[in-house]
C-alpha positions as CSV (number, residue, x, y, z in Angstrom):
1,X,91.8,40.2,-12.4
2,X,88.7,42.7,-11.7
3,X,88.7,46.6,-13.0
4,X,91.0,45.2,-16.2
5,X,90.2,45.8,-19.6
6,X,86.8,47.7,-20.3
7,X,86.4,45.7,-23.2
8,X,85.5,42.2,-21.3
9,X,82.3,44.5,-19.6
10,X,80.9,45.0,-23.0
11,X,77.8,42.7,-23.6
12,X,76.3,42.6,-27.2
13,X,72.8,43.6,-26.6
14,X,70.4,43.0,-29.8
15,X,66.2,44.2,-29.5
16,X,64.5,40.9,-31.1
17,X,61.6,38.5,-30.7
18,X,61.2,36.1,-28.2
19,X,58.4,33.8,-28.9
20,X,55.3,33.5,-26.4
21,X,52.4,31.9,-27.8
22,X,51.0,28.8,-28.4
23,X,51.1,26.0,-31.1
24,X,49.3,27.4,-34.3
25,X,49.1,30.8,-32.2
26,X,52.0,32.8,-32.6
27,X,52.8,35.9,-30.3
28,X,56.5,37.6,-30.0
29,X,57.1,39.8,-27.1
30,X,60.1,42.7,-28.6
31,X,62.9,42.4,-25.9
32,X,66.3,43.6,-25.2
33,X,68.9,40.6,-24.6
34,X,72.0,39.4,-24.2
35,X,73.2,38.1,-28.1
36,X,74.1,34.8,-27.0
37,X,71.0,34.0,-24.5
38,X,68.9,31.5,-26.8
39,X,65.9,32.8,-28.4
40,X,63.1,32.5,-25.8
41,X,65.8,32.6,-22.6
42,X,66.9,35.9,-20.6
43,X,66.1,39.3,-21.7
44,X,66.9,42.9,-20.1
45,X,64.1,44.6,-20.7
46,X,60.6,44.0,-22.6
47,X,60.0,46.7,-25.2
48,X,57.0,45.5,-27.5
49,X,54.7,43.2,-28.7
50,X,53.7,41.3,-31.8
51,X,50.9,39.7,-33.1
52,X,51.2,38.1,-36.8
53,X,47.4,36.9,-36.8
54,X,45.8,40.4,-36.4
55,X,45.3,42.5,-39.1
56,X,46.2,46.5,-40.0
57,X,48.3,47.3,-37.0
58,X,49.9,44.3,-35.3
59,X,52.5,45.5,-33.1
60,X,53.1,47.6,-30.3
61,X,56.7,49.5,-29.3
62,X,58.2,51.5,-26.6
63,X,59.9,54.3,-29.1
64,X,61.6,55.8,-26.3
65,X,63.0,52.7,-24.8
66,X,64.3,51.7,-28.2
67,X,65.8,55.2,-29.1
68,X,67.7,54.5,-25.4
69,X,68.9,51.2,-26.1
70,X,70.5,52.0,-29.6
71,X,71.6,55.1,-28.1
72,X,74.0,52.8,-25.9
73,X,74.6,50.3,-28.8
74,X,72.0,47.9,-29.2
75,X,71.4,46.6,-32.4
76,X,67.6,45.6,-33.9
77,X,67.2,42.4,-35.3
78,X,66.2,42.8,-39.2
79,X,62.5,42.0,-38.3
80,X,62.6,44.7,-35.4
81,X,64.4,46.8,-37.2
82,X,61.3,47.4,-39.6
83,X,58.7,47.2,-36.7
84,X,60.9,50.2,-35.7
85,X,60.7,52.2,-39.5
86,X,57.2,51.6,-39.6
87,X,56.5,52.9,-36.1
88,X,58.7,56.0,-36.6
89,X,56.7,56.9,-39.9
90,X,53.2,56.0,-38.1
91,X,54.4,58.5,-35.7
92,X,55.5,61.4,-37.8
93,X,52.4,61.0,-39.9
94,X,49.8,60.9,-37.3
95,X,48.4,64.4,-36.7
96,X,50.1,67.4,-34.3
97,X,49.3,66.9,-30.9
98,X,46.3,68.8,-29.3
99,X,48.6,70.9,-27.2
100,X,50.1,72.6,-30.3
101,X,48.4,76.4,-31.0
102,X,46.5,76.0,-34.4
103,X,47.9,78.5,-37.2
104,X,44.9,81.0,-37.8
């Protein structure tokens, strides 16, 4: 029966990796799925990128597409979940932005 119980509409959404690259060339694309879509299969939403042969800073994220989708329950995978950490400190250490009046 349609317009039942709210709790059959709920879909757990994780943010993880979906693998894109080639043999010996690994490349993850950070997307929003559907928990039970395999691995590399449907996704929502593409938020970042990784790249596990580069060096210093390997990874790319949408912060404010990730702040939206755990805003409505989504949970990170444990890998994501530190891509996230590290991009959140990279951010708060970088230097104020340019608009910002300088303190004389």
């Amino acid at each position: 029966m349609a317009g039942g119980d709210d709790a059959d509409d709920i879909m757990p959404v994780r943010i993880r990796l979906k693998r894109v690259g080639t043999k010996n060339q690994p490349a993850y694309r950070v997307v929003v799925a559907d928990d039970r879509s395999p691995r590399d299969g449907r996704f929502i939403e593409q938020i970042g990128t990784y790249q596990p042969l580069m060096k210093g800073n390997n990874f790319t994220l949408k912060l404010d597409r990730v702040d939206y989708w755990v805003g409505v329950g989504a949970q990170p995978s444990d890998t994501v979940a530190s891509f996230i950490r590290k991009a959140r400190r990279a951010r708060a250490d970088s230097p104020a932005s340019p608009s910002a009046p300088a303190a004389a």
